[in-house]
PDB file of N, CA, C and O in Angstrom:
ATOM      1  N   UNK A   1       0.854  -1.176   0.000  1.00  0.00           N
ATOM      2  CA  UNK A   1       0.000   0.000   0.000  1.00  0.00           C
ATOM      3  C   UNK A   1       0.898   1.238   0.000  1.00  0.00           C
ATOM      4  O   UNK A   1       1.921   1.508   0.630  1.00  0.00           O
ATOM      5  N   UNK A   2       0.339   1.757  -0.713  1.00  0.00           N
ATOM      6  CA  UNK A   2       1.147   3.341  -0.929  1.00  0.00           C
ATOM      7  C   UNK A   2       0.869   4.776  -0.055  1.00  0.00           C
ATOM      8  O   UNK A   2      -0.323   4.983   0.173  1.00  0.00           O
ATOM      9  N   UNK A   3       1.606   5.558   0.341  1.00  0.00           N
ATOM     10  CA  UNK A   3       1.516   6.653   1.178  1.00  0.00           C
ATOM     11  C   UNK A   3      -0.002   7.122   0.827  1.00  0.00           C
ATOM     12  O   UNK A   3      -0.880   7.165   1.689  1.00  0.00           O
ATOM     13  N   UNK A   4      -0.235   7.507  -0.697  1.00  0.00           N
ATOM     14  CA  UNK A   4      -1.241   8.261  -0.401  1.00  0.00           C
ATOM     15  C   UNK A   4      -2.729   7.188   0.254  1.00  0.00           C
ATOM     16  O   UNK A   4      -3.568   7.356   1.139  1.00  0.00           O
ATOM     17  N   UNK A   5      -2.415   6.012  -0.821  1.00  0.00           N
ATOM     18  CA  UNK A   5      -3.268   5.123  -0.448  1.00  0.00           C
ATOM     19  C   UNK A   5      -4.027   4.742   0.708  1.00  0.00           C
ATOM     20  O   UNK A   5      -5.224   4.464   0.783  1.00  0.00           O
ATOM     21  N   UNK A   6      -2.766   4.784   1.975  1.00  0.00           N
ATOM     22  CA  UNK A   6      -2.788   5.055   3.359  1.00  0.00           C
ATOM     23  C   UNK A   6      -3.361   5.932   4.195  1.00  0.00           C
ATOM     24  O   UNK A   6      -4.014   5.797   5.230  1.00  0.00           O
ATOM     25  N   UNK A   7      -2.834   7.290   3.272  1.00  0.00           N
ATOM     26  CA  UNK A   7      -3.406   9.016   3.814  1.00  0.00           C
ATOM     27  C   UNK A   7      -4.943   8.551   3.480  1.00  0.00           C
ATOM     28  O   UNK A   7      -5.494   8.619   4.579  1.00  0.00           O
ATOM     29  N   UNK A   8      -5.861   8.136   2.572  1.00  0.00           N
ATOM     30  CA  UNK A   8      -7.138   8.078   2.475  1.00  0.00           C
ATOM     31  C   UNK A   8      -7.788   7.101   2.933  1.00  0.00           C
ATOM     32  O   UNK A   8      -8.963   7.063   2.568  1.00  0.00           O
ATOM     33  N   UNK A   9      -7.418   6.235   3.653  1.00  0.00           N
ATOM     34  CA  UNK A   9      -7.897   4.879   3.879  1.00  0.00           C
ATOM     35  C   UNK A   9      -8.776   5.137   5.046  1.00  0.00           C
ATOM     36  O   UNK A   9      -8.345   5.668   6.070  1.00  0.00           O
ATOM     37  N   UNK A  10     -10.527   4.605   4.830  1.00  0.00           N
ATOM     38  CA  UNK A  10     -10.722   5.062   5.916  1.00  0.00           C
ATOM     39  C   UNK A  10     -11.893   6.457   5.775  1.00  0.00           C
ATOM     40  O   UNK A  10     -12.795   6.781   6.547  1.00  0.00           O
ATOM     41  N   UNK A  11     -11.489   7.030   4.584  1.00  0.00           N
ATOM     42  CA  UNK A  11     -12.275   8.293   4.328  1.00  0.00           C
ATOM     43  C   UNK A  11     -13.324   7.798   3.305  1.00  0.00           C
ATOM     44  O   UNK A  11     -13.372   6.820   2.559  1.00  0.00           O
ATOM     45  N   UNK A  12     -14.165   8.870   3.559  1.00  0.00           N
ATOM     46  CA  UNK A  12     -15.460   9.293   2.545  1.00  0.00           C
ATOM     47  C   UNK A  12     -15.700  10.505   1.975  1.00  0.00           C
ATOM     48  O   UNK A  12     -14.974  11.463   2.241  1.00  0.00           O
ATOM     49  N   UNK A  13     -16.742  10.605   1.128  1.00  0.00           N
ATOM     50  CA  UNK A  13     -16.974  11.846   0.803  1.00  0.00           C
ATOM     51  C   UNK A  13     -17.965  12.356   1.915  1.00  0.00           C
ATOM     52  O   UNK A  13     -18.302  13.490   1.575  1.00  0.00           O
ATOM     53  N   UNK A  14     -18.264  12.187   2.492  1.00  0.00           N
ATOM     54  CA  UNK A  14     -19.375  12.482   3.855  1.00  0.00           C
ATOM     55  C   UNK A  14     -18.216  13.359   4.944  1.00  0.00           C
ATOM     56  O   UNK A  14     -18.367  14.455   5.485  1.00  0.00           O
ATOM     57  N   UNK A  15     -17.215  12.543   4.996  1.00  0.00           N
ATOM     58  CA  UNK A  15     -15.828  12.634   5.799  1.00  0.00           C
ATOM     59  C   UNK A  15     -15.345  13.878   5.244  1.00  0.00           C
ATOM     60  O   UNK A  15     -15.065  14.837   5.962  1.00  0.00           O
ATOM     61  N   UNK A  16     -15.249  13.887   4.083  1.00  0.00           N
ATOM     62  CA  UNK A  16     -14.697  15.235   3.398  1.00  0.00           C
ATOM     63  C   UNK A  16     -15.667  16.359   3.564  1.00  0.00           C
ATOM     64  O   UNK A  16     -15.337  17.535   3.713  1.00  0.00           O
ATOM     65  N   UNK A  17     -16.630  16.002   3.535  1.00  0.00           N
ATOM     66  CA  UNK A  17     -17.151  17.172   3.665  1.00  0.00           C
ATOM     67  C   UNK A  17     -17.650  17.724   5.380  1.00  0.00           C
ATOM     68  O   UNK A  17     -18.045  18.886   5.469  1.00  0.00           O
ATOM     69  N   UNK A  18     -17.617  17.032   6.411  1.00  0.00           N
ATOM     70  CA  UNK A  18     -17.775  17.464   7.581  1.00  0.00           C
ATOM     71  C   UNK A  18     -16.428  17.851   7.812  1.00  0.00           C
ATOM     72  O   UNK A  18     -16.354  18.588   8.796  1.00  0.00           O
ATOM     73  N   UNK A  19     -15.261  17.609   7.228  1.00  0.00           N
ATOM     74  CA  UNK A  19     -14.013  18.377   7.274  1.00  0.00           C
ATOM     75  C   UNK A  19     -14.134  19.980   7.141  1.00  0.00           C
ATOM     76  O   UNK A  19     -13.912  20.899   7.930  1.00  0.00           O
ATOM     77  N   UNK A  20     -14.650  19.915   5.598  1.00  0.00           N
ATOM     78  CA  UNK A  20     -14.384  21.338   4.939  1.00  0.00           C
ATOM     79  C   UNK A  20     -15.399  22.164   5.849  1.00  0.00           C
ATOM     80  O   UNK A  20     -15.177  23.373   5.913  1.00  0.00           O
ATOM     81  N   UNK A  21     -16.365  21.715   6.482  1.00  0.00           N
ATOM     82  CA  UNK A  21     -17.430  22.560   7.166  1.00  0.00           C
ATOM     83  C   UNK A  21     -16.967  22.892   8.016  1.00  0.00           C
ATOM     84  O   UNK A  21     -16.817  24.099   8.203  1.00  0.00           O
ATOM     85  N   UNK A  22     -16.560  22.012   8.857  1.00  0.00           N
ATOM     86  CA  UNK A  22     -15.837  22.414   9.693  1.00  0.00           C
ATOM     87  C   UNK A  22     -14.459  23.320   9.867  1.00  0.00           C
ATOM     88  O   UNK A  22     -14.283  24.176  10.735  1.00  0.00           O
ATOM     89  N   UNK A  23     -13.555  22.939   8.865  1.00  0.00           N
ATOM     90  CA  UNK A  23     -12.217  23.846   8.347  1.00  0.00           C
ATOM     91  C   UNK A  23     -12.977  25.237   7.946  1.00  0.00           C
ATOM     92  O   UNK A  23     -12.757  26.055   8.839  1.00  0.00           O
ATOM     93  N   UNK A  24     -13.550  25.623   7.222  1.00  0.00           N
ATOM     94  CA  UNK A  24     -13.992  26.407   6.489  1.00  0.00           C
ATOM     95  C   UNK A  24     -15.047  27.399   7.644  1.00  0.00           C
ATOM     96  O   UNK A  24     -15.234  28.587   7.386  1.00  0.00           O
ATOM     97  N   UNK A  25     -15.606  26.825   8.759  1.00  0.00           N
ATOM     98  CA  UNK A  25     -16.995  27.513   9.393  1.00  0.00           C
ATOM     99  C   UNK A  25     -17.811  27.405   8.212  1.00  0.00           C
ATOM    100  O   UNK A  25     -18.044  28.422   7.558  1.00  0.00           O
ATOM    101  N   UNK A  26     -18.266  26.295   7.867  1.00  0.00           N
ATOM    102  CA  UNK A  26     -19.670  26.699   6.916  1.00  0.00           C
ATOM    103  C   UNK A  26     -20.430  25.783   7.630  1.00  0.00           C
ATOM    104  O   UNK A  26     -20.186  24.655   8.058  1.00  0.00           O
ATOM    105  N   UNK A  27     -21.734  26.755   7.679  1.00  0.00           N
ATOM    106  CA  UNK A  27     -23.028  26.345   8.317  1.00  0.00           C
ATOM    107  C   UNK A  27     -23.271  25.471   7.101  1.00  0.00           C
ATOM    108  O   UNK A  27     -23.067  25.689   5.907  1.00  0.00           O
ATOM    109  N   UNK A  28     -24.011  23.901   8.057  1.00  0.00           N
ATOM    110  CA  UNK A  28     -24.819  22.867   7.128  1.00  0.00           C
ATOM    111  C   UNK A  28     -25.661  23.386   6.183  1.00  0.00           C
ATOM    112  O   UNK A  28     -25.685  23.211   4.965  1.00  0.00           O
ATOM    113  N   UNK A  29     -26.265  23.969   6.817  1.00  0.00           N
ATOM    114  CA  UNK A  29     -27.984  24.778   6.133  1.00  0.00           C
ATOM    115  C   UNK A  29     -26.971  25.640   4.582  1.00  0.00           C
ATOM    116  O   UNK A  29     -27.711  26.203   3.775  1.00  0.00           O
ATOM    117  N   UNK A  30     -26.323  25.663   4.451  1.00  0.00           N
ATOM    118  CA  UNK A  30     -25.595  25.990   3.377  1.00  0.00           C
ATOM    119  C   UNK A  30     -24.128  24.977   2.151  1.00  0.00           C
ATOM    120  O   UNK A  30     -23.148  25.333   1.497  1.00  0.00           O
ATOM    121  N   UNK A  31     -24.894  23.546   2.475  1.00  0.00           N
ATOM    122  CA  UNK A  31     -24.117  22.939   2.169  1.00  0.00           C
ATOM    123  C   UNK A  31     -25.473  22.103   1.120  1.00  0.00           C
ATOM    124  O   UNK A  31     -26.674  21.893   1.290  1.00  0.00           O
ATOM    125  N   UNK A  32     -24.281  21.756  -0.198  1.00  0.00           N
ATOM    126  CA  UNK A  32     -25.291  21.015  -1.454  1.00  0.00           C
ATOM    127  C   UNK A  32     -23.692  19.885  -2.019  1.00  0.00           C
ATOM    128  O   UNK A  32     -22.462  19.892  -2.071  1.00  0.00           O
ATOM    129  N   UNK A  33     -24.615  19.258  -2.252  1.00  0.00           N
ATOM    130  CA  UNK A  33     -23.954  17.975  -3.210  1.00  0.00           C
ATOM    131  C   UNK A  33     -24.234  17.412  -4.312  1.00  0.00           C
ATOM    132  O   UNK A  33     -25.419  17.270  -4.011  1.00  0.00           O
ATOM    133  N   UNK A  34     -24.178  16.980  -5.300  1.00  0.00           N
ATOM    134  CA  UNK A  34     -24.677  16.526  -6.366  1.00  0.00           C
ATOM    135  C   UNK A  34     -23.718  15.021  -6.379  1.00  0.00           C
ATOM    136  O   UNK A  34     -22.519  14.847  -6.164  1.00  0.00           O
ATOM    137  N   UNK A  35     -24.616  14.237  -6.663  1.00  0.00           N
ATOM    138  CA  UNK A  35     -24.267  12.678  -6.517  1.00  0.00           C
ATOM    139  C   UNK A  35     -25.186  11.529  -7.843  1.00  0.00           C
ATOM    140  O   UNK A  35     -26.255  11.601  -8.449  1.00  0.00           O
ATOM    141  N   UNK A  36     -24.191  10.682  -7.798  1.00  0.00           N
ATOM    142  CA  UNK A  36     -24.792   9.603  -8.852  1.00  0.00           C
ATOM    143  C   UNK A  36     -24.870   8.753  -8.939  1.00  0.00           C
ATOM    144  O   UNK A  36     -25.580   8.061  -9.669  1.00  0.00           O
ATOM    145  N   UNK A  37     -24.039   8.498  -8.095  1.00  0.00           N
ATOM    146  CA  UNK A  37     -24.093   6.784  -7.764  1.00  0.00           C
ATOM    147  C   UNK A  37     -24.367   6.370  -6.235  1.00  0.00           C
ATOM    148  O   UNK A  37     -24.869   7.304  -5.610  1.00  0.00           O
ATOM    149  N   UNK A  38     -24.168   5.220  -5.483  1.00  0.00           N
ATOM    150  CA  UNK A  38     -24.011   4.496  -4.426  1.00  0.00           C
ATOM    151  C   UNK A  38     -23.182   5.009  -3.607  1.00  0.00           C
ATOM    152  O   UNK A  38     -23.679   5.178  -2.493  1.00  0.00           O
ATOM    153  N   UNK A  39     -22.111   5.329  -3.708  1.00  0.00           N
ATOM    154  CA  UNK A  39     -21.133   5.729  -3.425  1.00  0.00           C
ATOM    155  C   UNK A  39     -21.270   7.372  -2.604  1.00  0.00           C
ATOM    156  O   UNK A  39     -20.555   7.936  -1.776  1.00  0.00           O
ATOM    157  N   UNK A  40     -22.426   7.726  -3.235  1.00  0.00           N
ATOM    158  CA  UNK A  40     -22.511   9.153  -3.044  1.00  0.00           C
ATOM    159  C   UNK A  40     -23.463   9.241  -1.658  1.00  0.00           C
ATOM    160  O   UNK A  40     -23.655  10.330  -1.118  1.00  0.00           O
ATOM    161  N   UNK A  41     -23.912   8.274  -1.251  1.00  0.00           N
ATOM    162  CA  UNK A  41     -25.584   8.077  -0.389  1.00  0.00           C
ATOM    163  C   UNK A  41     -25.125   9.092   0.659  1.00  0.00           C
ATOM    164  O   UNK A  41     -25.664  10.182   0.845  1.00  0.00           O
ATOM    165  N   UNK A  42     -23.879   8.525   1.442  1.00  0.00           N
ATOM    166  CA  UNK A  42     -23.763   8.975   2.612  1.00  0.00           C
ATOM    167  C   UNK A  42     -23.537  10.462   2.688  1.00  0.00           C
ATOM    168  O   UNK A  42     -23.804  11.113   3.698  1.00  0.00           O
ATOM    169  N   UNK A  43     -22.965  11.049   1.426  1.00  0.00           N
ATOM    170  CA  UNK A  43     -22.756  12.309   1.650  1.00  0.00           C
ATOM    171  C   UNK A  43     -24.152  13.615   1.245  1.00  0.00           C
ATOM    172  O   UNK A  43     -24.472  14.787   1.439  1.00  0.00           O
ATOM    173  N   UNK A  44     -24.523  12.522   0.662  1.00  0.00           N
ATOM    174  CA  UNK A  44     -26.232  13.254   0.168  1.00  0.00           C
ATOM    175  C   UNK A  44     -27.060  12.950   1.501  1.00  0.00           C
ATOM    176  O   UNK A  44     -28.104  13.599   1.431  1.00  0.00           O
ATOM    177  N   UNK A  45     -27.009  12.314   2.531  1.00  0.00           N
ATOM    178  CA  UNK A  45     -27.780  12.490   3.351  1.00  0.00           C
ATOM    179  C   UNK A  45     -27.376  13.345   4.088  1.00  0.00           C
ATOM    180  O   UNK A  45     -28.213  14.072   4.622  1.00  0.00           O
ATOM    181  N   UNK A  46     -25.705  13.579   4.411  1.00  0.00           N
ATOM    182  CA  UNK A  46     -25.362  14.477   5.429  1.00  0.00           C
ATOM    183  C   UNK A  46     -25.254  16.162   5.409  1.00  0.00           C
ATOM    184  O   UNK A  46     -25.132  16.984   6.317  1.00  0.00           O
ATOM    185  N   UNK A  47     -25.389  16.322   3.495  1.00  0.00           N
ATOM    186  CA  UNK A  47     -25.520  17.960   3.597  1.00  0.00           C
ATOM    187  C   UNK A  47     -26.906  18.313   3.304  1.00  0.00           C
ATOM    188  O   UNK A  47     -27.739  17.604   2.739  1.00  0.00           O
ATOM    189  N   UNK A  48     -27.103  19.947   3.934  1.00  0.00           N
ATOM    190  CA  UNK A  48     -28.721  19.939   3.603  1.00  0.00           C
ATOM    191  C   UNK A  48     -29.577  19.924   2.445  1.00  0.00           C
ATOM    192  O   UNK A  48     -30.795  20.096   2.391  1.00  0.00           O
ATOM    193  N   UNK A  49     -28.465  19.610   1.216  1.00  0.00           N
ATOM    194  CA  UNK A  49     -29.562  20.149  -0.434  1.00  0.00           C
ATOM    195  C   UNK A  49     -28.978  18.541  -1.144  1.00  0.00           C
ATOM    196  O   UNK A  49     -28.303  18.482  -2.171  1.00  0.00           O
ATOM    197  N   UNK A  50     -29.320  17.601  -0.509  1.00  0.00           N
ATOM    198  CA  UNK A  50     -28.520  16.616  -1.429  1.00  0.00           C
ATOM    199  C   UNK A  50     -29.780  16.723  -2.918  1.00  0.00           C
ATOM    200  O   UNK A  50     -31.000  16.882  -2.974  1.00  0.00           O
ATOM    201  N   UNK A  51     -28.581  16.519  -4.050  1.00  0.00           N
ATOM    202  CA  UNK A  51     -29.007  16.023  -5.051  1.00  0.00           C
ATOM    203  C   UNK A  51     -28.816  15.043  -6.130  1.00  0.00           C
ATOM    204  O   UNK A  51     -27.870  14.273  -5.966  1.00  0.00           O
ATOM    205  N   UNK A  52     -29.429  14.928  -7.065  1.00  0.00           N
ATOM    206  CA  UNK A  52     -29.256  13.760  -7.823  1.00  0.00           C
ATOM    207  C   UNK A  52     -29.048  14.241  -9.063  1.00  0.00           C
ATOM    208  O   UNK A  52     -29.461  15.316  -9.497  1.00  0.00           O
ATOM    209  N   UNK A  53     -28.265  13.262  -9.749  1.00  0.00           N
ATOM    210  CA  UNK A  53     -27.799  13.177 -11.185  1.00  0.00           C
ATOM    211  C   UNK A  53     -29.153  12.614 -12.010  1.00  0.00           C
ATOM    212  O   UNK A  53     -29.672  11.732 -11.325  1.00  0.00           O
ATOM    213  N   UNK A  54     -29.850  12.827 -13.189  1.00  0.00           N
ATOM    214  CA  UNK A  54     -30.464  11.922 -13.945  1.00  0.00           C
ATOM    215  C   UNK A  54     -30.441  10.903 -13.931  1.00  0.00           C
ATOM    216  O   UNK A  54     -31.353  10.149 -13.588  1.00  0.00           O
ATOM    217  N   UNK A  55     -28.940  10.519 -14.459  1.00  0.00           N
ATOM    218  CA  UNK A  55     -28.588   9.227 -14.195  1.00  0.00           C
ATOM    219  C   UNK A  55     -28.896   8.010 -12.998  1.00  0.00           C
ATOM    220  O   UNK A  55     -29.235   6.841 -13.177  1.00  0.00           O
ATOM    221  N   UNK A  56     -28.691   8.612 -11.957  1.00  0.00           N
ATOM    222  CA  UNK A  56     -28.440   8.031 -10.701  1.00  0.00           C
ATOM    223  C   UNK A  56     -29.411   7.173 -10.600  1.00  0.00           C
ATOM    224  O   UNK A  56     -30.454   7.505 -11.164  1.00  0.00           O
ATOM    225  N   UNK A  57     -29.385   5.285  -9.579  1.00  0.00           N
ATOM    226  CA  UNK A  57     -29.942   4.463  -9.309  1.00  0.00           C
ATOM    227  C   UNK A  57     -30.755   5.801  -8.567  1.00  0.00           C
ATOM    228  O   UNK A  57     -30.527   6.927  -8.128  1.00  0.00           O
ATOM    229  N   UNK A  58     -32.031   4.675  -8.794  1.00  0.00           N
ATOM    230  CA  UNK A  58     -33.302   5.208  -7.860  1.00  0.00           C
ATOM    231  C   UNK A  58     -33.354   5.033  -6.773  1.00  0.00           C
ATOM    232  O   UNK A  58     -34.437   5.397  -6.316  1.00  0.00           O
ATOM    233  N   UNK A  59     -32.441   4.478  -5.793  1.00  0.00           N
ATOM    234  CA  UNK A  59     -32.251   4.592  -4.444  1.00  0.00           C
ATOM    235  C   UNK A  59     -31.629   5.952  -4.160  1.00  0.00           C
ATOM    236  O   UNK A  59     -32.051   6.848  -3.429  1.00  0.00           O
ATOM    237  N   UNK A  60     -30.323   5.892  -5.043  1.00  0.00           N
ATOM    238  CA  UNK A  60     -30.091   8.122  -4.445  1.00  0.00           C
ATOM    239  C   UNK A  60     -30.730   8.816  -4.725  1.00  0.00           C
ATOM    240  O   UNK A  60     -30.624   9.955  -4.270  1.00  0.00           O
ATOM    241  N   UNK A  61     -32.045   8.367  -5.911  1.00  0.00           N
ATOM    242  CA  UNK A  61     -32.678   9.327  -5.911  1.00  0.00           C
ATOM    243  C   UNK A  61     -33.419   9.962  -5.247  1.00  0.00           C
ATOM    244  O   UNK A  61     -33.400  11.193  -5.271  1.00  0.00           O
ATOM    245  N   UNK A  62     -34.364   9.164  -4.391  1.00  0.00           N
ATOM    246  CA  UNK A  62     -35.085   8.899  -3.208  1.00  0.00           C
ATOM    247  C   UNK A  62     -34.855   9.555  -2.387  1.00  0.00           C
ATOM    248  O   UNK A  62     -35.682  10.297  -1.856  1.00  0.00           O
ATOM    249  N   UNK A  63     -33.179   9.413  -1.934  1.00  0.00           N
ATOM    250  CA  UNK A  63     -32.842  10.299  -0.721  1.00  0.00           C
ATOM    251  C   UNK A  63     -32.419  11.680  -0.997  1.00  0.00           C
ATOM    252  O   UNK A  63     -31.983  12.319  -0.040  1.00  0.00           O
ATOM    253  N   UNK A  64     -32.469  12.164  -1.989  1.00  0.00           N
ATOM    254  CA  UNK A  64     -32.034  13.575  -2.422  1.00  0.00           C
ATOM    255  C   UNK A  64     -33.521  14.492  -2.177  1.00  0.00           C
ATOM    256  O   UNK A  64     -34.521  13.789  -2.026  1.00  0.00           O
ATOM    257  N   UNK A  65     -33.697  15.789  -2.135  1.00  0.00           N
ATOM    258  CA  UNK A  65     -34.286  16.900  -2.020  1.00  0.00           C
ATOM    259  C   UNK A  65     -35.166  17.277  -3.753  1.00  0.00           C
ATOM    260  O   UNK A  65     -36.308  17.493  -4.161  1.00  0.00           O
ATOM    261  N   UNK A  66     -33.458  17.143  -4.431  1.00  0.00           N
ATOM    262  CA  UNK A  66     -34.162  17.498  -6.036  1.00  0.00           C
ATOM    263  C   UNK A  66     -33.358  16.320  -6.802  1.00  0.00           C
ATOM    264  O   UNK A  66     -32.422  15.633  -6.392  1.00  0.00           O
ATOM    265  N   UNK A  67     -33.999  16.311  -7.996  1.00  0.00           N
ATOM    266  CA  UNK A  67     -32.992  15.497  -8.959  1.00  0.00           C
ATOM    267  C   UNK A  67     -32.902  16.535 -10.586  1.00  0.00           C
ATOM    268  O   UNK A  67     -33.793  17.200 -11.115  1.00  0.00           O
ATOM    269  N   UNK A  68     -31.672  16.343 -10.958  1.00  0.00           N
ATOM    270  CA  UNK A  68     -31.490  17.422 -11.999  1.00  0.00           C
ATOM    271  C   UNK A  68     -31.133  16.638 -12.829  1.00  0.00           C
ATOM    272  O   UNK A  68     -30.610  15.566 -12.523  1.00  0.00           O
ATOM    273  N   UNK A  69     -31.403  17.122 -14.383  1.00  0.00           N
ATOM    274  CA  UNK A  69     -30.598  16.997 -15.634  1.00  0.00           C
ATOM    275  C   UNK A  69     -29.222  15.320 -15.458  1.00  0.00           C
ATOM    276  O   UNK A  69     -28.486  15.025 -14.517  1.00  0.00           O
ATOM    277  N   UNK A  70     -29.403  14.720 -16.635  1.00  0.00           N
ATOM    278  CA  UNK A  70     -28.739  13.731 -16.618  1.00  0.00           C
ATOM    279  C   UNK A  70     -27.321  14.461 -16.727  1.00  0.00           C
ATOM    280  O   UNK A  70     -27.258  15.550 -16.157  1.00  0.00           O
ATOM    281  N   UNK A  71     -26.098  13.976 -17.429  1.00  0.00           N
ATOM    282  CA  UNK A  71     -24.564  14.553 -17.328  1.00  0.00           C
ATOM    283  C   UNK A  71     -24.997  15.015 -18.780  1.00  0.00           C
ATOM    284  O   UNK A  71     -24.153  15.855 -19.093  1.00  0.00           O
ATOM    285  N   UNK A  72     -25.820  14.888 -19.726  1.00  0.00           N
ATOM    286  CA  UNK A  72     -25.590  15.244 -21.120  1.00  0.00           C
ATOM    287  C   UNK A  72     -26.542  16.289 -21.211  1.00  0.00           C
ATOM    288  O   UNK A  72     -26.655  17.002 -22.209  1.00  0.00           O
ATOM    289  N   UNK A  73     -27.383  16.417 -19.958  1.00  0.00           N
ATOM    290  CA  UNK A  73     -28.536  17.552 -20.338  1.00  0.00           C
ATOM    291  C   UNK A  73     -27.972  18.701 -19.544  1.00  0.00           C
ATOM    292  O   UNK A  73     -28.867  19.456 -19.164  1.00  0.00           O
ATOM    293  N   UNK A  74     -26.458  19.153 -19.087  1.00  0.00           N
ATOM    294  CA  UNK A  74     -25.560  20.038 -17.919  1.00  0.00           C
ATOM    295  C   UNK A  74     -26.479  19.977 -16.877  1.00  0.00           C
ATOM    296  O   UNK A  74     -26.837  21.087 -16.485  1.00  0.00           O
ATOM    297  N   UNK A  75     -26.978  19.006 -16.299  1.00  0.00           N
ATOM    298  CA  UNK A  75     -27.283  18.716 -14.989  1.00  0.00           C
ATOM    299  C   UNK A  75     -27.180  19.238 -13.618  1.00  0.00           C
ATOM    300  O   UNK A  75     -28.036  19.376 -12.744  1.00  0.00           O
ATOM    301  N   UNK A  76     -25.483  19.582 -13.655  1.00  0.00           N
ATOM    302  CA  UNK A  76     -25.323  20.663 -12.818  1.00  0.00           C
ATOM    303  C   UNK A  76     -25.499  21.870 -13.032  1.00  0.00           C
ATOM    304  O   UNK A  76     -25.638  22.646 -12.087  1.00  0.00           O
ATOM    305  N   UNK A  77     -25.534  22.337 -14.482  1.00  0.00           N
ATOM    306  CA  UNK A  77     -25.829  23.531 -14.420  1.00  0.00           C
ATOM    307  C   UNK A  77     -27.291  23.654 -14.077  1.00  0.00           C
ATOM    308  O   UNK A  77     -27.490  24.552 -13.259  1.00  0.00           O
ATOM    309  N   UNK A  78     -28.116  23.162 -14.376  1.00  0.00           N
ATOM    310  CA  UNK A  78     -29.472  22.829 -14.086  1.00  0.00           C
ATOM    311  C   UNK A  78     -29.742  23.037 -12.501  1.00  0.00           C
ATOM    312  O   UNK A  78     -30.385  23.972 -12.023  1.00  0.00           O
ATOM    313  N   UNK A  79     -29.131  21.992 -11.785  1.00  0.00           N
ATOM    314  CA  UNK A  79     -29.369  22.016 -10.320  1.00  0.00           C
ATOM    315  C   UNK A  79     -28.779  23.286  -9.971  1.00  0.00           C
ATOM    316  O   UNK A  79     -29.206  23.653  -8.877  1.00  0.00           O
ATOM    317  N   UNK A  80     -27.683  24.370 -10.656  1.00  0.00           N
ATOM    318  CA  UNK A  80     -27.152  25.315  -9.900  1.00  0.00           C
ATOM    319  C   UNK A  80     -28.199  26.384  -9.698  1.00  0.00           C
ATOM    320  O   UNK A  80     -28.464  27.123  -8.751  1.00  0.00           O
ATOM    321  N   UNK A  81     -28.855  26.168 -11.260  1.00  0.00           N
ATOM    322  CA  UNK A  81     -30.237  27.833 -11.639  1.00  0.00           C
ATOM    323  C   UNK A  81     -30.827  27.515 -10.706  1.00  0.00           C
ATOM    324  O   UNK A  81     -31.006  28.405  -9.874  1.00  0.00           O
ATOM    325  N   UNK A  82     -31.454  25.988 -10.377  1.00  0.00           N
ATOM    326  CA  UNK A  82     -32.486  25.377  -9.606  1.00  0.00           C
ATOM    327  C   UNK A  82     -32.572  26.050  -7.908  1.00  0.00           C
ATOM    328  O   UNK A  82     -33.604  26.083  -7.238  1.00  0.00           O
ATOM    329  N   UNK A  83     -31.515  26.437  -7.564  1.00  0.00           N
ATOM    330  CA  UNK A  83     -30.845  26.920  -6.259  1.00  0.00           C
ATOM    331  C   UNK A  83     -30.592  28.578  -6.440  1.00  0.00           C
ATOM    332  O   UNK A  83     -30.755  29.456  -5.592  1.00  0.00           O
ATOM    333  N   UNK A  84     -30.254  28.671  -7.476  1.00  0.00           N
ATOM    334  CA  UNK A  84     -29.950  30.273  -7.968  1.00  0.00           C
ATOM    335  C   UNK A  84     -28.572  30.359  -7.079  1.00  0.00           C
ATOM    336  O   UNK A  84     -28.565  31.138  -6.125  1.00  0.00           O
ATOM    337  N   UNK A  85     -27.339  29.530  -7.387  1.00  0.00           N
ATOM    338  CA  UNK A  85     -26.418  29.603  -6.779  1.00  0.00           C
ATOM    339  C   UNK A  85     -25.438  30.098  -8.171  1.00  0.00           C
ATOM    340  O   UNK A  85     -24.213  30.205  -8.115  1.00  0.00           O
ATOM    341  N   UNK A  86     -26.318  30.379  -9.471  1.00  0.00           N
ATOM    342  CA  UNK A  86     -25.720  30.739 -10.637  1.00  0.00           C
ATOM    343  C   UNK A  86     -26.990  31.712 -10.961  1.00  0.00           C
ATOM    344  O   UNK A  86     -27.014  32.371 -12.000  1.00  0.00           O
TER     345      UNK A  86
END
């Protein structure tokens, strides 16, 4: 196993992001994610705007707030107007 391999072992994206909230002072109530797969569940439940890809199994979809635009329809740009964070 390799250094960095090591440095991440153990982490999530859920993990990463109660980091940066914390590093950063950002209030939850101001935290969004956009997710697409399985992989993404835990961190879409833990900030307050989780969202979904088009794409995404219908289990993340479920747990998200909104679901936006697949990756070919700019999805995120979609979810950003959707928020007016653009």
């Amino acid at each position: 196993m390799d250094g960095l391999t090591r440095l991440f072992q153990g982490t999530s994206k859920e993990k990463g992001v109660k980091f940066l909230t914390k590093y950063y002072n950002i209030d939850i109530n101001e935290t969004y994610a956009i997710g697409d797969d399985y992989n993404d569940i835990e961190m879409l439940k833990y900030v307050k705007h989780g969202i979904a890809m088009g794409q995404a199994p219908d289990k993340v979809k479920e747990i998200c707030e909104y679901v936006t635009g697949d990756f070919n329809q700019e999805g995120v740009v979609q979810a950003m107007k959707y928020y007016e964070l653009i």
